[in-house]
N, C-alpha and C positions, 0 to 999 in steps of 0.2 A: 343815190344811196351813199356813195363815196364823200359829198359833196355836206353830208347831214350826217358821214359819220357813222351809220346806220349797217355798213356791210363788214361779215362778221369773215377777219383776213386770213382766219386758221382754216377755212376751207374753200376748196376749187367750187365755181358754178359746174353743173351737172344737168347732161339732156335726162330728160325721161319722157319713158311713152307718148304716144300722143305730139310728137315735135314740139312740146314745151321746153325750155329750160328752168332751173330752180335757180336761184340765187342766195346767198347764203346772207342771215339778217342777224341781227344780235337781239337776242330775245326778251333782254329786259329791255331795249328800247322799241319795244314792236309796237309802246303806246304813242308813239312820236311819229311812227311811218305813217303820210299823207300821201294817196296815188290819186291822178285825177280819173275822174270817172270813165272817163272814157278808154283808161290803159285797163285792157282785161288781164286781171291776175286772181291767183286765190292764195291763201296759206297752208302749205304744205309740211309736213314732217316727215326728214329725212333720218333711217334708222342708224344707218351707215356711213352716213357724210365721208366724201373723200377728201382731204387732208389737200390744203393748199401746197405751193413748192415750199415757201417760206415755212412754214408748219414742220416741214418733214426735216430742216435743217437745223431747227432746234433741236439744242439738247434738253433730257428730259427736266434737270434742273430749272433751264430757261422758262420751259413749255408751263412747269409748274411757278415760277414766278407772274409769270403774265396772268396764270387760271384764278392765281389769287387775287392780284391788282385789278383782274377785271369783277372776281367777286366783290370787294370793298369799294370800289369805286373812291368817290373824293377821299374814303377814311383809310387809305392808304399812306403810310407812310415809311421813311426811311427805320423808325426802329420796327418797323413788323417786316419789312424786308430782313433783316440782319439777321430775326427770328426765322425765318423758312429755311430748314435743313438743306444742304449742298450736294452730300452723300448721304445714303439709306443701303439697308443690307433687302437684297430680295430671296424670297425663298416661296418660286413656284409663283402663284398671282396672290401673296402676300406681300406686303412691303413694311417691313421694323424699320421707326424712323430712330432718330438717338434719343436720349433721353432730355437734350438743352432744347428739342423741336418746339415752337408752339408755343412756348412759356407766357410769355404777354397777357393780361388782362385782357384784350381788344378780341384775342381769336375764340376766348370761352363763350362771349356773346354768341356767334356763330353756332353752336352748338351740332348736331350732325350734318348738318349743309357743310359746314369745311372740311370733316373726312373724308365728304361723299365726293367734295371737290377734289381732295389729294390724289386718294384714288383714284379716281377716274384722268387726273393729268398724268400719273404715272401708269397707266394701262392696266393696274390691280383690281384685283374685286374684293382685300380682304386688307386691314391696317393696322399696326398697334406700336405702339412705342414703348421701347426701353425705361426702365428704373436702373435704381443702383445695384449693384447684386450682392444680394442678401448677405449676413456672415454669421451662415447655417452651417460653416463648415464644410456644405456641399457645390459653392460657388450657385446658388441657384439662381435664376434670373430674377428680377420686378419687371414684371412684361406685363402693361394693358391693351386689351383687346378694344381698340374705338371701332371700328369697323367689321362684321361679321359675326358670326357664329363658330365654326371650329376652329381652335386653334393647331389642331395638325396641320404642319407641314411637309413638302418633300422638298430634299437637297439634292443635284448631283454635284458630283467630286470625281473628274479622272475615271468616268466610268460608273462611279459606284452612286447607287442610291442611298440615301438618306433620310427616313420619314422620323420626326419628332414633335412634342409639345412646345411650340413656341413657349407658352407661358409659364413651362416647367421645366425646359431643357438650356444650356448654352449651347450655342456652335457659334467656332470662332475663326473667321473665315484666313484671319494669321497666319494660322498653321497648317497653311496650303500646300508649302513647299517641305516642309514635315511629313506631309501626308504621299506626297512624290516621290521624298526620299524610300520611305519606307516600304511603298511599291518597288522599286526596282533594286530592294536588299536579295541576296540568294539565300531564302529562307526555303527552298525544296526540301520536302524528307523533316524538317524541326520542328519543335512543337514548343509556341508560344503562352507567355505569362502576362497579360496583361491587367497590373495589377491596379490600373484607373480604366477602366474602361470605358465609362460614359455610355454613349450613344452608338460607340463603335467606329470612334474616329480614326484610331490606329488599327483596332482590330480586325477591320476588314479590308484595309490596303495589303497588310501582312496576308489576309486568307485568301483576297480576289485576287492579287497581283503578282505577289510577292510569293505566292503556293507554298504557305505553311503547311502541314501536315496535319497540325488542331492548334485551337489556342483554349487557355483557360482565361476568361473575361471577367475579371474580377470589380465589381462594381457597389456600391452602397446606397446608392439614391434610387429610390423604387420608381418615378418616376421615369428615367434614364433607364435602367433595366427594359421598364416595358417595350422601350422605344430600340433598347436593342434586339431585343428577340423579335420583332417586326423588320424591323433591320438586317437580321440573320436570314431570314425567309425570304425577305427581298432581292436578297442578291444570293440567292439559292448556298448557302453556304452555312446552313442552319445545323446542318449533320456534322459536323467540323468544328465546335466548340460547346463547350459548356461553358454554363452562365452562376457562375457564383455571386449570390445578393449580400451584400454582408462588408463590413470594415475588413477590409485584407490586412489591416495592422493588426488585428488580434491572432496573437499567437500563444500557446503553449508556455506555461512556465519555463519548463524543461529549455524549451527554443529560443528563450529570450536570452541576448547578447548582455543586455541592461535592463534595469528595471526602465518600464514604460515611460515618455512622458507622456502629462497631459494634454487629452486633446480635448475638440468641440466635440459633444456627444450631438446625437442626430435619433430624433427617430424613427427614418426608413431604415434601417436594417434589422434584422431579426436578433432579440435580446441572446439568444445563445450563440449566434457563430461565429463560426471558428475556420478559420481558410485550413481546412484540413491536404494541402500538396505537400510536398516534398521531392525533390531529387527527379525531377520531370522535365525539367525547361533546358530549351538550348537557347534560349531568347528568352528577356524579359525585359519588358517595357517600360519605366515608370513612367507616364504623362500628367506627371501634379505641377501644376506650380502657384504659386512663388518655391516651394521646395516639396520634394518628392522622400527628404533625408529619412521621413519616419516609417519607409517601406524599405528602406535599405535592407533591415535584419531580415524580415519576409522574403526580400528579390533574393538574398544568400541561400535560405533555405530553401528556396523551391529550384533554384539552379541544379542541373545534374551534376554528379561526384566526379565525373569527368570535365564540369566547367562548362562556359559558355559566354554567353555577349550579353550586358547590362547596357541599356540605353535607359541615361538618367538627364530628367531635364531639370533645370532648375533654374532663376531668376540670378544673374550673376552682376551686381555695381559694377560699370567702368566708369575710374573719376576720372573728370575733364583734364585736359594737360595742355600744354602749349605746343601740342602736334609734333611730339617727338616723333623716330624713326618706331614702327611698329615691330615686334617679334616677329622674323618670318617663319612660317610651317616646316618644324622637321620631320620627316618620314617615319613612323614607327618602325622601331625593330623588334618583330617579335620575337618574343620569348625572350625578352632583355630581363633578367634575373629580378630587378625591383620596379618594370614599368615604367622609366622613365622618360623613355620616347614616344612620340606625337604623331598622328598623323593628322595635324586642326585645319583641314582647310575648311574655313568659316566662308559658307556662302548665301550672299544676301542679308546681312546684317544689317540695320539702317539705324543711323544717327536721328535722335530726336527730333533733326531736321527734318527728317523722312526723303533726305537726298545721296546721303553718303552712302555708297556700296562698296565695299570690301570682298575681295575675291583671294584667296588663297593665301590670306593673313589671319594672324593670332591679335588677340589683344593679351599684354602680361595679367592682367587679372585675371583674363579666362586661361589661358595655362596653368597659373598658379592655385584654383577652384580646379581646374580637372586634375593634379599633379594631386591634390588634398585627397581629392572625393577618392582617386586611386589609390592612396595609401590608406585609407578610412576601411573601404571595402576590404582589404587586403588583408586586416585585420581582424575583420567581422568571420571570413573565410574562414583563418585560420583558427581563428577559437572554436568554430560550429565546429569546424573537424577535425580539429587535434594535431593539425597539420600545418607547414607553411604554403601557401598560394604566391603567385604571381598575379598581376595586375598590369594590362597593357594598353596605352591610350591609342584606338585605333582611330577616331576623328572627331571633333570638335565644331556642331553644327551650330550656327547662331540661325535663327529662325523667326525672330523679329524682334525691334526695340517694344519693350512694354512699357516703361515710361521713361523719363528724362535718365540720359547716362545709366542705364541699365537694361540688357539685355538676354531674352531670353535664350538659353542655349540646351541645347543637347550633348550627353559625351558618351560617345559610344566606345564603350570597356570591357576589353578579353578578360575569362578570369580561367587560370587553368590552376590545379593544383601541382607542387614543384614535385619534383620526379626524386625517389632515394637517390 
């Protein structure tokens, strides 16, 4: 069999009943196997095949190049190689390939014999690859389903569950160490604002982990809502938050700092609302990005009169340089009359390279973006209430590169109002 070729090397021979052995064959050459009459054998189908040594030391990448090259046979080639995806995101026995996967004229021919191949070399029973994502305003996915029927899935994170619409939800597996952080904040006894909620990717580290007291999950995309009140229930922590459906920018004349600007109008939220908080939160979340700036007025007013912590993300340029000396991290001093101290240790930051890690350094843009956004809000405060505030930079999270020399950050900001 070795000799012709014929024996199929991804799995081990196997006794079965009877003191027979099986030997493992490749089945689209089962028209070429010649035995001489006199060898008694039969053909057998094994449901479970055990997995040769060499088999089991592939990775699954590899496992799934080979599955291919042995589907295509001579019509393999170096550019349909270059086309099979390297990494894929999993969630549960689904597997979202990118959206560059497959492209080739040569793999359409194939038609659902190549999903059914992907699949099965990556141990899933369900497939779908990435589009661009939409600009609905709501970041919503282009996700097609090639393989299966539902596209719910479930996520774990640090414990917590996660069930959404692939083909109607984002999860962005980036914002992992985001999601860490905000677990192990001392949010006991406080009651959070989260004014992008989504799927409940901040919201329920803050309630599972971090033992908020309530949050309010403020969200627009009906889709994402559904997936959070499933969500809520999931991790038993459903009694612990209300769920606001609706654009959390719109607010009240009375409460506008500025007249509005324009945004993408959307139509999941409901035409009248209106984020009815106020004077609640000891935490609020902004999780928007490229920028979060058009919830700023909202994160002011729903902050309590006595103040609290703004966690604001946003998309910040750092332009290339000839690797000067970086800012190093100075320690916030709170209660410093105009907020001008820092506490930035940026940790995990990665260079477009995806190799550079930065551990308990600043970059000067990102100082100079949190030093702004602090005198911004500072401002905002003090007009809502007639009063001057303080603004204090307690840290400075980089949470990953999003594309070339620009990096996502977090800046987490005391706001207390100044004392007569």
């Amino acid at each position: 069999l070795e000799e012709e070729q014929l024996l199929d090397g991804r799995y081990r021979l196997q006794e079965v009943p009877g003191g027979r052995v099986v030997l493992p064959v490749l089945e689209e050459k089962l028209f070429q196997l010649r035995l001489p009459p006199e060898m008694p054998c039969e053909l057998v189908r094994i449901q479970d095949p055990v997995p040769s040594r060499a088999a089991r030391r592939q990775t699954p990448a590899q496992k799934l190049r080979d599955e291919l090259r042995r589907l295509l046979g001579e019509s393999w080639s170096e550019e349909l190689e270059r086309d099979v995806p390297r990494a894929w995101q999993r969630h549960g026995d689904l597997v979202l390939l990118s959206e560059d996967s497959f492209r080739a004229a040569s793999w359409e021919k194939l038609g659902t014999v190549l999903w059914e191949t992907v699949t099965s070399a990556l141990g899933a029973r369900r497939l779908a690859r990435r589009g661009r994502v939409l600009p609905d305003g709501m970041r919503s996915p282009s996700v097609t389903l090639l393989l299966g029927q539902d596209s719910w899935v479930e996520h774990v994170d640090n414990g917590i569950r996660y069930t959404f619409d692939v083909t109607k939800c984002m999860f962005s597996p980036g914002n992992i160490t985001e999601k860490l952080r905000v677990a192990s904040l001392p949010c006991s006894g406080e009651v959070l604002v989260d004014l992008y909620a989504g799927i409940g990717y901040f919201t329920l580290p803050y309630l599972v982990h971090a033992a908020a007291a309530f949050a309010h999950a403020c969200e627009w995309n009906g889709h994402a809502v559904e997936a959070l009140r499933r969500n809520l229930a999931l991790n038993g922590v459903q009694d612990r938050c209300r769920i606001h459906h609706g654009d959390s920018r719109q607010v009240s004349s009375a409460d506008r700092p500025w007249p509005p600007r324009p945004c993408v109008a959307s139509p999941s939220p409901p035409l009248s609302f209106q984020l009815e908080l106020r004077n609640v939160a000891d935490r609020v979340n902004l999780g928007l990005i490229p920028s979060s700036e058009e919830g700023w007025p909202v994160a002011c007013r729903v902050l309590k009169g006595t103040g609290g912590v703004l966690h604001i993300h946003h998309n910040v340029e750092t332009l290339p340089t000839p690797a000067p000396p970086q800012t190093p991290v100075l320690r916030a001093e709170r209660g410093s009359p105009e907020g001008a101290g820092s506490d930035g240790e940026a940790q995990h930051p990665t260079e477009e390279s995806g190799k550079e890690t930065l551990v308990a350094r600043i970059r000067p843009e990102w100082q100079r973006w949190a030093e702004a956004t602090a005198a911004r809000i500072r401002g905002l405060l003090a007009e809502l209430h007639g009063q001057p505030w303080r603004t204090s930079i307690l840290h400075i999270e980089a949470v990953k590169s999003y594309a070339p020399h620009v990096h996502h950050l977090v800046l987490d900001l005391e706001c207390r109002p100044t004392l007569p």
